[in-house]
C-alpha positions as a printed Julia matrix, in Angstrom:
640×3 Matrix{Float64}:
 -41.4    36.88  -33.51
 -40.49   39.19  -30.5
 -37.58   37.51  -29.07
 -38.21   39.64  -25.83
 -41.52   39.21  -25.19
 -40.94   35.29  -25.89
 -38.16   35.08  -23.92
 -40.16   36.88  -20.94
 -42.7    34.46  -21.51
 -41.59   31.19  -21.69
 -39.37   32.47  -18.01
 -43.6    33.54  -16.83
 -44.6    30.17  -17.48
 -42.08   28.75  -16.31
 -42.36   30.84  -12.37
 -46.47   29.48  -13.13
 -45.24   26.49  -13.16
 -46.13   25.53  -16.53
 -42.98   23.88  -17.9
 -44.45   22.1   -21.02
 -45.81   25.82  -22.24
 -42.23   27.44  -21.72
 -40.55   24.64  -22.9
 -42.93   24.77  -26.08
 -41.98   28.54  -26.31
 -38.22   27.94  -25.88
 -38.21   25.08  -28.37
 -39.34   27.87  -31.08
 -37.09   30.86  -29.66
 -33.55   28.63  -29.7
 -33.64   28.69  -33.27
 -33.22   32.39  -33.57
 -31.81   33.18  -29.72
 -29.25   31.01  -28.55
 -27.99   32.96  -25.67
 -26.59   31.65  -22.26
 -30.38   32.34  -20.59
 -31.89   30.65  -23.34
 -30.3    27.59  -22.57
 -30.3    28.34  -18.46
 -33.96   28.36  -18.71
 -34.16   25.59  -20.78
 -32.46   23.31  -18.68
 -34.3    24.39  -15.54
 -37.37   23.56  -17.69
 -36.12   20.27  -18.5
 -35.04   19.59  -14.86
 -38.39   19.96  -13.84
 -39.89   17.7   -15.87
 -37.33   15.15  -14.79
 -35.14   15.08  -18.01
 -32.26   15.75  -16.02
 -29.35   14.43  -19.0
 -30.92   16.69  -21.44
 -31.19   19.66  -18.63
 -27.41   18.63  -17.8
 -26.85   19.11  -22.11
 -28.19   22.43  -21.94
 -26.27   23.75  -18.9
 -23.06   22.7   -20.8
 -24.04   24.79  -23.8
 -25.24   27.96  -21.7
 -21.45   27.07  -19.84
 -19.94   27.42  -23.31
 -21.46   30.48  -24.11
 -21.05   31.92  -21.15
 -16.97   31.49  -20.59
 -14.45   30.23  -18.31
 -15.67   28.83  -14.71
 -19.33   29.36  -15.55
 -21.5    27.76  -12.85
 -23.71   26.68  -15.67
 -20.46   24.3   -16.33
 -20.78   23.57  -12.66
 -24.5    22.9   -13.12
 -23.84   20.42  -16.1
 -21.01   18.18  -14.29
 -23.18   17.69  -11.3
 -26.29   16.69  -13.51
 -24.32   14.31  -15.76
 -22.92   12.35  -13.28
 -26.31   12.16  -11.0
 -27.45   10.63  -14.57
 -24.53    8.18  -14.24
 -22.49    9.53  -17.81
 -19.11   10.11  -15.89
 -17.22   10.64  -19.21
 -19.1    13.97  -19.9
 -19.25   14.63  -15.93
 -15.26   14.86  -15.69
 -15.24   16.84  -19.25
 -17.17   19.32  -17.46
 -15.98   19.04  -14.05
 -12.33   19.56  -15.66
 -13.65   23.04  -17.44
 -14.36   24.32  -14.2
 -11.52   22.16  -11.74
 -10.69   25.58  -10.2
 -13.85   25.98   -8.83
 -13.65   22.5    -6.94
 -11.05   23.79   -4.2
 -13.85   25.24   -2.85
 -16.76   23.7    -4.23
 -17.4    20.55   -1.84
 -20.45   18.86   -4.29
 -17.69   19.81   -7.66
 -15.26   18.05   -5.54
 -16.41   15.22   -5.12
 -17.91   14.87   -8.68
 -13.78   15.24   -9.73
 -12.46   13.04   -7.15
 -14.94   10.03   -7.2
 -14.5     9.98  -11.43
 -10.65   10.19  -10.78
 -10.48    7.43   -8.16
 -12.71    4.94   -9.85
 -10.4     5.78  -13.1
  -7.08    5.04  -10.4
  -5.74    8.42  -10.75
  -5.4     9.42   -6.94
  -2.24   11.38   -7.45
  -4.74   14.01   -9.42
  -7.16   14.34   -6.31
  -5.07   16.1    -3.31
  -6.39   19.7    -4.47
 -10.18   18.82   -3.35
  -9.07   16.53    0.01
  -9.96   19.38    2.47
 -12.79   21.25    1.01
 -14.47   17.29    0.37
 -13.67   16.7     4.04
 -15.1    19.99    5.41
 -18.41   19.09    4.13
 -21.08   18.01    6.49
 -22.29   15.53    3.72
 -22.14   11.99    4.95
 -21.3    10.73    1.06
 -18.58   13.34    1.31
 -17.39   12.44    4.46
 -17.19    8.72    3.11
 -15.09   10.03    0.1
 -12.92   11.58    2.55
 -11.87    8.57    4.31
 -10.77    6.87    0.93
  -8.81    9.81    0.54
  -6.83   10.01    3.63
  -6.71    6.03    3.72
  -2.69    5.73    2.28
  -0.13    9.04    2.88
   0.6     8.4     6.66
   3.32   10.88    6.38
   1.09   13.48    4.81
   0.58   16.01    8.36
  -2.75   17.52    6.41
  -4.01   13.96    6.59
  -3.9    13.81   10.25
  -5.77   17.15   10.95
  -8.4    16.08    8.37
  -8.96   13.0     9.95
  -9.41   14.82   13.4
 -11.56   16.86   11.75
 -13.93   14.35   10.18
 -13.81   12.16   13.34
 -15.45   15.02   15.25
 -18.41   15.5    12.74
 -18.69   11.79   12.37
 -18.23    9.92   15.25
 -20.07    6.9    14.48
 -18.23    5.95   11.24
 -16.19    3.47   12.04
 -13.64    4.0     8.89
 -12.67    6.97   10.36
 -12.08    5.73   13.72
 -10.04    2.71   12.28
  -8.25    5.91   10.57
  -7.85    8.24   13.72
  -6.45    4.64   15.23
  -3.7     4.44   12.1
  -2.42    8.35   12.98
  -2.54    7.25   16.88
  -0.21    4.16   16.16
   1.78    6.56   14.26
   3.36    8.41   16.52
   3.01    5.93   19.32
   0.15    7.46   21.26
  -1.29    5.08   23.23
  -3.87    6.68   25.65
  -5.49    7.68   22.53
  -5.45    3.86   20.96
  -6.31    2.44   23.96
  -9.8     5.24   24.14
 -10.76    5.18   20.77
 -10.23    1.14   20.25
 -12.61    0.46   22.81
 -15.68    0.55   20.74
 -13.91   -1.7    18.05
 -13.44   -4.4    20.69
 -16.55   -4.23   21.84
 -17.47   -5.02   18.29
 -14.99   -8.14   18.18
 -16.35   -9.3    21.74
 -19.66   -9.47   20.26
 -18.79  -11.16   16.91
 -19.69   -8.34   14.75
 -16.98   -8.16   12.07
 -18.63   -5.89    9.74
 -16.51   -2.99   10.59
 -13.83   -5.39    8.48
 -15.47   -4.2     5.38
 -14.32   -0.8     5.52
 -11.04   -1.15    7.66
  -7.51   -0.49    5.37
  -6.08   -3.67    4.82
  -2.27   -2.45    5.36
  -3.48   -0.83    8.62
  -5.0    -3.91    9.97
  -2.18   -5.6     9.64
  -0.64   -3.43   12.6
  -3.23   -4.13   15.08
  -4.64   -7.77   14.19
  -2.53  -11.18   14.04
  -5.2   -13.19   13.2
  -5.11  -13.78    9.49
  -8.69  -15.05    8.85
  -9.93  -11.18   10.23
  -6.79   -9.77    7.55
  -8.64  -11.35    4.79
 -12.18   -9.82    6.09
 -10.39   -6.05    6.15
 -11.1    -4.31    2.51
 -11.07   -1.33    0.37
 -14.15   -2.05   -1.78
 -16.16   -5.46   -0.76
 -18.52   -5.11   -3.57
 -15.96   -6.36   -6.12
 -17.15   -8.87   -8.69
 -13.75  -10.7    -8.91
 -14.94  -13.92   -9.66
 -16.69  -12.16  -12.75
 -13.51  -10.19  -13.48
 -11.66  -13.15  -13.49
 -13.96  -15.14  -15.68
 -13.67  -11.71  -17.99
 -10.03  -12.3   -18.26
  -9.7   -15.84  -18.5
 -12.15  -15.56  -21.52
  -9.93  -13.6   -23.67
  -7.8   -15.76  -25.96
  -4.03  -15.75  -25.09
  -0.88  -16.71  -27.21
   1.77  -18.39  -25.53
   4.81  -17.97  -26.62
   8.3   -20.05  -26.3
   9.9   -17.06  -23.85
   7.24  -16.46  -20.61
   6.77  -12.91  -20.78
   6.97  -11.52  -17.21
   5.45   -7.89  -16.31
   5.95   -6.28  -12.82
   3.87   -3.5   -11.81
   4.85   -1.28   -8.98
   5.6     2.34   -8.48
   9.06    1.25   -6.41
  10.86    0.65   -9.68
  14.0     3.65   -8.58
  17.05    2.35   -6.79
  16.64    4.06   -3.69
  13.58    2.47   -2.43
  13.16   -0.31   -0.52
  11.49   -2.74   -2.42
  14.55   -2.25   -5.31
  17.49   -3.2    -2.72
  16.22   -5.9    -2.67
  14.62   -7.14   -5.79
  17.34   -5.29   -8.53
  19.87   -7.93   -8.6
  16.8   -10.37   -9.33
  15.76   -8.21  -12.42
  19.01   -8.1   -13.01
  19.81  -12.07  -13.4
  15.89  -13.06  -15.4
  17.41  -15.33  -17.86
  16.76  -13.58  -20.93
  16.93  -16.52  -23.01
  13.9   -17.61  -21.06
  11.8   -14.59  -20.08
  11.09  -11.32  -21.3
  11.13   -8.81  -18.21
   8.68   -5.84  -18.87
   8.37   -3.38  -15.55
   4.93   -1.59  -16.0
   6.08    1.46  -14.38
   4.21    4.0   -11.94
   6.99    5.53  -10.38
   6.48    9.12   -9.63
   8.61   11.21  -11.9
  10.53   13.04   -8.95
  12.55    9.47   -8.26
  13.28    9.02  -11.84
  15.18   12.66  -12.22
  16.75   12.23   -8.95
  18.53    9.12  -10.01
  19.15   10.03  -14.04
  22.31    9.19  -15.37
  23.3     6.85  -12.51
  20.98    4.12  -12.56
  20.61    2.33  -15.52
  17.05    0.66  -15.59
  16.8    -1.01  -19.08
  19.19   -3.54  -17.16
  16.01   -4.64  -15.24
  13.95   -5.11  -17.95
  11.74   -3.14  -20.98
  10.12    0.05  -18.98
   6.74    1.15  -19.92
   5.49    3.8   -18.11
   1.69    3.38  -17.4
   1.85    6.34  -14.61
  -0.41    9.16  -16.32
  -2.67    6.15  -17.8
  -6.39    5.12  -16.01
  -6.15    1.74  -14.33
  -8.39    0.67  -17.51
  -5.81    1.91  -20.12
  -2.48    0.55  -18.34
  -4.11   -2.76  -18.56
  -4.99   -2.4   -22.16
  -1.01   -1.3   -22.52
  -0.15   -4.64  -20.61
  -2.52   -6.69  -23.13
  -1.15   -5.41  -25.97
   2.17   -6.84  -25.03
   0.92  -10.39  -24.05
   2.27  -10.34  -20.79
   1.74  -14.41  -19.92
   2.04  -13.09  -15.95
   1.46  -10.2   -14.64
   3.61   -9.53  -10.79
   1.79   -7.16   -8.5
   4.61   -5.96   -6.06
   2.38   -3.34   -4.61
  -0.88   -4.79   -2.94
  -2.67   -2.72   -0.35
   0.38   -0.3     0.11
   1.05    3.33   -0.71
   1.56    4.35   -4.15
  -0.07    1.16   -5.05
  -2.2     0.68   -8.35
  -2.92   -3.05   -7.7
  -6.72   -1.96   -9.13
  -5.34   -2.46  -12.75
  -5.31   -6.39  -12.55
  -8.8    -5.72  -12.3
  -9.23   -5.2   -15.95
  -7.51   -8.24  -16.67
  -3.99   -7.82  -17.8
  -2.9   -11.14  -17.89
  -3.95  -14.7   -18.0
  -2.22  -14.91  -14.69
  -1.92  -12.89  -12.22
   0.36  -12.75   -8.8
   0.97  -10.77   -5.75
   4.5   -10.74   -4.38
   6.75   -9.22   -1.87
   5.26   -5.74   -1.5
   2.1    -7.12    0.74
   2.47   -9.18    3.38
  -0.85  -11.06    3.06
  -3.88  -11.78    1.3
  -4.3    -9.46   -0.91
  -8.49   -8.51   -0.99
 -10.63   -7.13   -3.94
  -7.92   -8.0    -6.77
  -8.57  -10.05   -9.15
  -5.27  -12.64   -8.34
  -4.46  -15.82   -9.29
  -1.4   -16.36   -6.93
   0.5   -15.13   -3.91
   3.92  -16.18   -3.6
   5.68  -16.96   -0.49
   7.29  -19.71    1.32
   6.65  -22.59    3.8
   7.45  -20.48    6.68
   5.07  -17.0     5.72
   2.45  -19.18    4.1
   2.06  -22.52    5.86
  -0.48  -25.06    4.86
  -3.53  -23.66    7.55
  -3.18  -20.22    5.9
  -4.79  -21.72    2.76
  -8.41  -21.31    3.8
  -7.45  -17.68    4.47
  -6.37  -16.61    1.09
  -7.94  -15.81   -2.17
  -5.16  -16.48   -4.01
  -3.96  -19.91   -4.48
  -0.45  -20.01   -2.44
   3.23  -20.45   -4.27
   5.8   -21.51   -2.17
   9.24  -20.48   -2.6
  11.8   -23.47   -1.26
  13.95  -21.12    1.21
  12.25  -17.55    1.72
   9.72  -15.41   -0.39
  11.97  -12.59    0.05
  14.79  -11.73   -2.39
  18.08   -9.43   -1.53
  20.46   -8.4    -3.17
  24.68   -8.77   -2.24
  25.63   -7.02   -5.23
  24.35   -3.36   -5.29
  23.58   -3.04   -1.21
  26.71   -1.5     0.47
  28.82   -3.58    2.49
  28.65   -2.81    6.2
  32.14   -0.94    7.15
  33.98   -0.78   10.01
  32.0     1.66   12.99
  31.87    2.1    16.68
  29.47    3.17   19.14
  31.51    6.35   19.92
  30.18    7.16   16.5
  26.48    6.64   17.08
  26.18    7.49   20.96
  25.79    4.5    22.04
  27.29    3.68   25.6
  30.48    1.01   25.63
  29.91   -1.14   28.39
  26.12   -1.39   28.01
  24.4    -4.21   26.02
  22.39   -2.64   23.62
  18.79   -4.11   22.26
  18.12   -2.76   19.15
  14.69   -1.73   16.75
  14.92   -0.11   13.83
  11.19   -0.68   12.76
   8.93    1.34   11.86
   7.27    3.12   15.01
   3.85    1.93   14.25
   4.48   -1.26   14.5
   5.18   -0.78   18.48
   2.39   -1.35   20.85
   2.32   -1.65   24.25
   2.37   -5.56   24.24
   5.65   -5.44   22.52
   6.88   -2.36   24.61
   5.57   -4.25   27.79
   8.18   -6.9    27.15
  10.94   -4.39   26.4
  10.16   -2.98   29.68
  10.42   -6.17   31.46
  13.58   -7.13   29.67
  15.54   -3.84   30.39
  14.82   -4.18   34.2
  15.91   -7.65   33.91
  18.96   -6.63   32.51
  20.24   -3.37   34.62
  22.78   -2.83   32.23
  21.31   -2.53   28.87
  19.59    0.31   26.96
  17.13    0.08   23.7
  18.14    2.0    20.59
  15.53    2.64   18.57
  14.82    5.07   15.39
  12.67    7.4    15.68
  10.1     9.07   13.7
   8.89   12.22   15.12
   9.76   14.16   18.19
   5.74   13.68   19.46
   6.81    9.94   19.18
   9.63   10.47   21.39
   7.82   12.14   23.97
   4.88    9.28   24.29
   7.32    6.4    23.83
   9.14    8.17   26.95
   5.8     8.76   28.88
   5.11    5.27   28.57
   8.08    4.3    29.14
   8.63    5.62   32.46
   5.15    4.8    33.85
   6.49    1.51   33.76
   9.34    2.72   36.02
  11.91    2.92   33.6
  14.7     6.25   33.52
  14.39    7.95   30.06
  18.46    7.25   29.97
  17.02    3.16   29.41
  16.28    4.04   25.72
  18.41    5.73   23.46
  16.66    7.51   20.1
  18.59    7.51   16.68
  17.62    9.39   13.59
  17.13    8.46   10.16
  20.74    8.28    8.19
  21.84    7.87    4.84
  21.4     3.92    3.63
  25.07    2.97    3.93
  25.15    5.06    7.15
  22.05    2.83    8.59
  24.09   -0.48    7.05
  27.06    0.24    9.1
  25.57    1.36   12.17
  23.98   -1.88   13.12
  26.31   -3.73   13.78
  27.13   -2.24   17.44
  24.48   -3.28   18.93
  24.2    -6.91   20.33
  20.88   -7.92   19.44
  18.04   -6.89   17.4
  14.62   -7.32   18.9
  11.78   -7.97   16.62
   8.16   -6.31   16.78
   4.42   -7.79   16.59
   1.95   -8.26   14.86
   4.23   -6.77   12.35
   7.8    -7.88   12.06
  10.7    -6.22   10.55
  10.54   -7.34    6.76
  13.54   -4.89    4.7
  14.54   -3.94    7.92
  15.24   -7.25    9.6
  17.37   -8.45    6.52
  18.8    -5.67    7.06
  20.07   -6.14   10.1
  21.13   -9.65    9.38
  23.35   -8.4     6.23
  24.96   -5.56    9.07
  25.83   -8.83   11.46
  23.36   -7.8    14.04
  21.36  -11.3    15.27
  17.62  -10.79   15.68
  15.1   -12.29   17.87
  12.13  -13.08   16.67
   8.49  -14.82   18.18
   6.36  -17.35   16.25
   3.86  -15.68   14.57
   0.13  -15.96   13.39
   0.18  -14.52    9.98
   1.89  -14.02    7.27
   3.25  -10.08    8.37
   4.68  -11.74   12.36
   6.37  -15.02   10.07
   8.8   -13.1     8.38
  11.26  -12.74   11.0
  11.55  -16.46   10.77
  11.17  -16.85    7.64
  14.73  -15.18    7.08
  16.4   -16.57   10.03
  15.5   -19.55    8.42
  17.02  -18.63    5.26
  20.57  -17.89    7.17
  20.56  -20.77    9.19
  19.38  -19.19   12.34
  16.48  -21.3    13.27
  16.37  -21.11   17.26
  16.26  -16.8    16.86
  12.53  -17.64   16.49
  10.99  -17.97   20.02
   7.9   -20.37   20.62
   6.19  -17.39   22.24
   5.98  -14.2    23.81
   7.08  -15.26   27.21
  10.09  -17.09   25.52
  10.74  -14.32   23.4
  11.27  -12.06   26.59
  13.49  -14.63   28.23
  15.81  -15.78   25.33
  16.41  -11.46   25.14
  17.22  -11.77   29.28
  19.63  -14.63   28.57
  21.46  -13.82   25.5
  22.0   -10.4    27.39
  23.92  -12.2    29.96
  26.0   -14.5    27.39
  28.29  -12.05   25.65
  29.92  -15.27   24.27
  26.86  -16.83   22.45
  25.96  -13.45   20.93
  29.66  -13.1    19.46
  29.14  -16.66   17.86
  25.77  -15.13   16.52
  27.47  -12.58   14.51
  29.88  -14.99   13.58
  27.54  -17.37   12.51
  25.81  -14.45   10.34
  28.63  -13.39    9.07
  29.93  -17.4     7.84
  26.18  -17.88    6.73
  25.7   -14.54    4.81
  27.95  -16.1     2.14
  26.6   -19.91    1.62
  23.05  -20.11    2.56
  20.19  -18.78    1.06
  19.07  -15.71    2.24
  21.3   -13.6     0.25
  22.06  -15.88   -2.47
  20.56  -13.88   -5.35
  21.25  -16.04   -8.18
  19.56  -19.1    -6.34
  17.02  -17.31   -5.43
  15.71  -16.15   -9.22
  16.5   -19.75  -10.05
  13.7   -20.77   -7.65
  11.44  -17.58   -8.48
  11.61  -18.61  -12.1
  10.87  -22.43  -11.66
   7.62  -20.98  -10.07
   7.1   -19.13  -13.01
   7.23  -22.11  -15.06
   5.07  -24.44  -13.19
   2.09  -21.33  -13.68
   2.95  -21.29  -17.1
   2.7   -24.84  -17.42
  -0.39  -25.53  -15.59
  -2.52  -22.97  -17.58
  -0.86  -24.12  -21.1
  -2.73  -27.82  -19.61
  -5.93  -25.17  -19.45
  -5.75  -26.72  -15.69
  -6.91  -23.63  -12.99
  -4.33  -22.4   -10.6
  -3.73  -24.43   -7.79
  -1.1   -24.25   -4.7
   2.44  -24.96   -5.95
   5.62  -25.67   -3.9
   8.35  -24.82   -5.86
  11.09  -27.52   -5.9
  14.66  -26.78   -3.62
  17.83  -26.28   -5.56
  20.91  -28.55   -3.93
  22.37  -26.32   -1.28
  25.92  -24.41   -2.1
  29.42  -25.87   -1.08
  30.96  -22.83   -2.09
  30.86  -19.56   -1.01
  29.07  -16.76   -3.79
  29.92  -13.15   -2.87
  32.63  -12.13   -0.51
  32.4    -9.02    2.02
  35.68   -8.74    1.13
């Protein structure tokens, strides 16, 4: 045969439109001429007659013959994974990854594969060309892309960017709203929320569906709307669940405990104040596995000063899919598996969904219910998680006796001895303090403020600050109320035993809404500085009370906003009652609960137990409050 003159005909039938014929002609040629237009024409053959796997087999073989970053590679990974076969989609995609940077339709083929297999640390190459595209499906893509690193500036000019293509979707407004809170910008929240009121006024929660659950904490107090706010509504979790609850389990006489977080490095928040819990796990008890995502950056910075095997058995799960970590967690019959991540960065809270465990919690990291996991518990306390939250959660609710949150006296530094000449902070004034995170101000927080500093002429508000653009609208605001920008007095982000030690020289910490101080309001109470807090309406505004509660500090917690702002005016003027305050934190620190570490994994275990128990009984999880240890007599830890 005349592998020309085939060749040129099967590609003349083919331009005819006769794809059988040239496919009949190419079907005898390949055995003799398997060349990289062979196969091309093959596959365009194919893809005509609507076998598009088969067309998207040949492209991959014309790809291979042809060489590195062949579009007939391309070609292939698009085709397999419009047929729905993502495994040879990403085999492809990955032969050709280079080309994605600037390859929207390649991008997205790589990032949606990558996301649905929880890598998202892989996916920040193809963020900008994905969100340059004019494709609605890209543009969707987008917004699950730029939904976590708040402190990521690309993600801000992204979002901007999308938000002027797409107007109408609503996830990207929510998401232009999230960068606005940021940096305290609140012309902009007040314009662009507008539409999502109008939305609320009319009863039309759908928006809910699509609106970051984290981020809706910062704008909505009511918790029955947290539990509507979602990554991915069309979850099956009850099917999940039944999946995982089918697989036979043996119990063993130690509970096996796994943690899962990518906080497991001293520095970080979460670890001051859960380490001296890991620490204290009766091992005669419980085996302590952490299931480890940290990123590998934390790890080296801290090598050869931390020693984590103290905390428990480490197994790294951080370059695994969400699918194989929970295969690693199976395979060590973890009886419960402890989420400490939820719907917060670096979180990989999608592996309970390939059921891990035969029970599964949430704890500490999310301050609410936690949506689309597959979760058995959430564990709080009486004050976080009262009785009418119930109908709001997914999870069935564990209640910890004195607070959900742990700390830690041993390894957090000891407040020393500082004065305001130190930090800048004027002698004679009283000083109201925040140390929150800025998005968590809003202008019916920094309404009161106002209203309390002109009540009291001679007092200032420190606060930390994030970003010099935050500075300047805090300001703005600030002074449209009628305030001097001398009223407020900006401090920067310090070393952690810097930030213990400066606290204490201010007079009283004032609390924020619908998101309190969590970390940073223990914080202040271990630095002596007294906080005032409001009642709140969900579990992220309770937690304020929840640890005053915890040191004995119960009337901190105003009955509402009004009383909030008028406890603040009168403590101001009662220099006496705020020394007996810090006093009374300081006495308290030392006997009651809050930082009583070894009572508190007392308590957490007990919880653990009465799981354990329940599903050994094969009885389904059901709301547990876990019993109260007798209170100390003696003092446990000294500030010596």
């Amino acid at each position: 045969m005349n592998t020309n003159i085939s060749f040129a005909a099967a590609s003349k039938d083919y331009q005819k439109g006769q794809y059988l014929k040239s496919l009949e002609v190419l079907n005898r040629l390949i055995d003799t001429q398997r060349d990289v237009k062979t196969y091309v024409l093959l596959a365009k053959n194919l893809l005509k007659l609507g076998f598009k796997s088969e067309a998207a087999s040949a492209y991959a073989l014309a790809g291979e013959l042809d060489g590195k970053e062949s579009p007939y590679t391309r070609e292939a990974a698009l085709l397999y994974f419009a047929c729905g076969d993502e495994h040879q989609a990403l085999l492809q995609a990955l032969r050709v990854m280079t080309l994605a940077r600037s390859d929207a339709e390649l991008a997205f083929v790589l990032t949606a594969i990558l996301l649905k297999q929880g890598r998202k640390d892989l996916v920040s190459p193809y963020r900008k060309v994905i969100s340059e595209s004019s494709h609605p499906d890209h543009a969707r893509l987008a917004v699950r892309l730029l939904s976590d690193d708040i402190l990521d500036a690309t993600n801000e000019t992204l979002v901007y960017n999308l938000f002027k293509k797409f107007p109408d979707i609503m996830p990207l407004r929510l998401l232009k709203l999230v960068f606005a809170r940021e940096v305290c910008d609140f012309e902009l929240v007040t314009k662009e929320f507008l539409p999502v009121q109008k939305m609320l006024d009319k009863g039309d929660l759908s928006f809910l569906e699509r609106d970051n659950p984290f981020y809706n904490l910062h704008w909505c107090g009511d918790e029955a709307l947290n539990a509507l706010a979602s990554h991915n509504p069309s979850l099956l979790l009850k099917e999940a669940a039944a999946r995982r609850k089918a697989v036979p389990h043996a119990w063993s006489k130690k509970i096996r405990i796994g943690y899962l977080s990518s906080d497991f490095w001293a520095g970080h928040a979460t670890m001051k104040l859960l380490r001296r819990i890991l620490e204290l796990h009766d091992r005669d008890k419980f085996e302590i596995t952490l299931f480890c995502h940290t990123e590998e950056k934390y790890l080296e910075h801290e090598a050869g000063t931390v020693d984590r095997s103290q905390w428990g058995d480490v197994c790294i799960v951080r370059d695994m899919t969400d699918e194989e970590a929970a295969n690693a967690i199976r395979e060590r019959q973890i009886d419960i598996l402890v989420d400490l991540k939820g719907h917060t960065f670096g979180g990989r809270s999608r592996i309970l969904n390939y059921g891990g465990a035969p029970l599964q919690a949430t704890w500490l990291g999310f301050p609410g219910t936690v949506t689309d996991l597959d979760l058995d518990y959430s564990i709080g306390d009486r004050f976080v998680l009262p009785a009418s939250s119930e109908a709001n959660y997914y999870e069935k609710l564990v209640r910890m006796p004195d607070c959900y949150q742990p700390n830690d006296p041993a390894n957090r530094p000891k407040p020393r001895p500082t004065t305001r000449a130190q930090v800048g902070l004027p002698e004679e004034a009283f000083v109201f303090a925040s140390f929150n995170a800025n998005r968590k101000i809003n202008t019916a927080i920094l309404d009161v403020w106002c209203n309390i500093l002109k009540r009291v002429p001679n007092s200032v508000l420190w606060l930390m600050l994030s970003s010099p653009r935050t500075e300047k609208n805090l300001l703005n605001y600030m002074n449209k109320k009628g305030l001097e920008s001398d009223r407020v007095i900006f401090c920067p982000r310090v070393s952690y035993e810097e930030h213990i030690d400066r606290q204490q020289v201010a007079d009283l910490g004032v609390d924020t809404f619908p998101v309190n101080g969590h970390t940073t309001t223990s914080e202040q109470l271990w630095g002596g500085l007294p906080v005032l807090t409001v009642k709140g309406t969900n579990f992220a505004s309770r937690v304020s009370e929840s640890l005053l509660n915890a040191i004995g500090l119960p009337e901190l917690v105003a009955s509402d906003i009004k009383a909030y702002e008028d406890m603040a005016v009168e403590l101001a003027n009662a220099p006496d009652r705020i020394a007996e305050y810090k006093r009374r934190i300081r006495d308290n620190a030392v006997i009651m609960p809050l930082f009583d570490a070894e009572r508190f994994t007392l308590h957490l275990e007990r919880a653990y137990e009465m799981m354990v128990e329940r599903a050994k009984l094969g009885q389904e999880p059901d709301h547990i409050d876990v019993p109260a240890l007798p209170p100390r007599t003696e003092p446990f830890f000294s500030f010596g």
